[in-house]
C-alpha positions as CSV (number, residue, x, y, z in Angstrom):
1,X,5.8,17.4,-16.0
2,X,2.1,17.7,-14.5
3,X,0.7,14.7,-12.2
4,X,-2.5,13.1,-13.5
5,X,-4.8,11.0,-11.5
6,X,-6.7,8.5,-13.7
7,X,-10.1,6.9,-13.1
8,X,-8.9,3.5,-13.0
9,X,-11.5,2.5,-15.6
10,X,-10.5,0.5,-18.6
11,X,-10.9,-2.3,-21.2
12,X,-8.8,-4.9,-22.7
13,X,-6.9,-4.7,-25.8
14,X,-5.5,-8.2,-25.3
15,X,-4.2,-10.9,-22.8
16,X,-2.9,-14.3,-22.5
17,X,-3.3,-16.9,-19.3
18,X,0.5,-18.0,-18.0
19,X,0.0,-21.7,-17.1
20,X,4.3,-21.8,-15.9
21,X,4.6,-19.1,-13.3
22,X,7.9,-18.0,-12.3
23,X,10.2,-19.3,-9.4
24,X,8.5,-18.4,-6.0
25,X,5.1,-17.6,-8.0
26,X,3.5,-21.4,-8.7
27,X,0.6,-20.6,-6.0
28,X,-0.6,-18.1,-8.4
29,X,-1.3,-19.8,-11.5
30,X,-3.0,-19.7,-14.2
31,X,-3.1,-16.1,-14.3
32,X,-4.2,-13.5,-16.7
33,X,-2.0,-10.8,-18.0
34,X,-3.4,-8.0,-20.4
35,X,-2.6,-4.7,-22.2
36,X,-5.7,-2.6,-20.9
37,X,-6.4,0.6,-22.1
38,X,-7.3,3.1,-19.4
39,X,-10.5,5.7,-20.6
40,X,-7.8,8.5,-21.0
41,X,-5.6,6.8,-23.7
42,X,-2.7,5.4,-21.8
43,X,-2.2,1.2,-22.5
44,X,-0.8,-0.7,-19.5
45,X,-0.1,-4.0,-18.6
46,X,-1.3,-5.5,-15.9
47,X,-3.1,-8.7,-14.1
48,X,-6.2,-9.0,-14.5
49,X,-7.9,-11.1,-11.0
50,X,-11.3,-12.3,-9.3
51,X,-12.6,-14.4,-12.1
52,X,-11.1,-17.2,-14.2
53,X,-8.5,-16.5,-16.8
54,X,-9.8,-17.8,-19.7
55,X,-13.0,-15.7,-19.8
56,X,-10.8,-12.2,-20.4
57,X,-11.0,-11.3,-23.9
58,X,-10.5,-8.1,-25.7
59,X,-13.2,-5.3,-25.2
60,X,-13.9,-6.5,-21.5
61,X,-14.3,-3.6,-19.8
62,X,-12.0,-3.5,-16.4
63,X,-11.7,-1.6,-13.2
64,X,-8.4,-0.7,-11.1
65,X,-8.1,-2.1,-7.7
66,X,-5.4,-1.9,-4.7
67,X,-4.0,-5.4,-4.0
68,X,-1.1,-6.7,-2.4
69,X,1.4,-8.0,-4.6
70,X,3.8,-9.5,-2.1
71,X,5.6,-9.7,1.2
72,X,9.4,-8.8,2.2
73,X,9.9,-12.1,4.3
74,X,13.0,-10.4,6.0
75,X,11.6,-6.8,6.7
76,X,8.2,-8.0,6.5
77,X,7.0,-5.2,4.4
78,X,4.1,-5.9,2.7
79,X,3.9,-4.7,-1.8
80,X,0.7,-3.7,-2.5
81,X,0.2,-2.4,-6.0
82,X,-2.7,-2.0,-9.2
83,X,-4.6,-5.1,-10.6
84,X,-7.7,-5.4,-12.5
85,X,-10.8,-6.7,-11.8
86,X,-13.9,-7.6,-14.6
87,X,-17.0,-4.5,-14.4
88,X,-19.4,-7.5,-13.9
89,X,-17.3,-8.8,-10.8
90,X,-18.2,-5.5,-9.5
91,X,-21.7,-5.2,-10.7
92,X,-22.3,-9.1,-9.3
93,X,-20.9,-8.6,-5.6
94,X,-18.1,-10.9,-6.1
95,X,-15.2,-9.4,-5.8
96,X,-12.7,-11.8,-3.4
97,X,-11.1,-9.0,-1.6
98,X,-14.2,-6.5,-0.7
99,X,-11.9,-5.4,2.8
100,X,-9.5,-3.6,-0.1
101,X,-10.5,-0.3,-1.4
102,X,-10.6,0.4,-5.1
103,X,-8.4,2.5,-6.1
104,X,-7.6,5.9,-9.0
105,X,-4.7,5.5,-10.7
């Protein structure tokens, strides 16, 4: 096996809004979900963030970004992990968390 660094760049090949998110997760929604695939082939699913859930439709073309997912309340060790965030959020400036770094997958 051969490690392979992706460019993080992608578009949707489809996605749904969860309204009910899980136990522990209700601060969260709605969010988007979607099965992007990445410019090198490979399909993954992941959130999609930084703009309203609704507008995500297939053919949007998405970019990776390092978020944190979560936080061990006993250790305190903070999850960070891949999301997705809209081109045009990039293009427009908005991105909510600017202080975090894109990042290659």
């Amino acid at each position: 096996m051969e490690d392979y660094q992706f460019k993080g760049n992608g578009k949707v090949i489809n996605s749904t809004v969860v309204h009910q998110a899980q136990t522990g997760y209700e601060m969260f929604g709605p969010y988007c979900i979607a099965i992007i695939e990445l410019e090198e082939g490979p399909r993954i699913t992941s959130q999609v963030v930084d703009c309203e859930p609704e507008i995500v439709k297939p053919g949007m073309k998405v970019k990776s970004v390092f978020r944190k997912l979560g936080e061990d309340s006993e250790s305190g060790i903070l999850h960070y992990g891949t999301k997705f965030i809209p081109d045009e959020v990039l293009q427009t400036g908005n991105d909510e968390d600017d202080d975090i770094a894109d990042v290659e997958l």
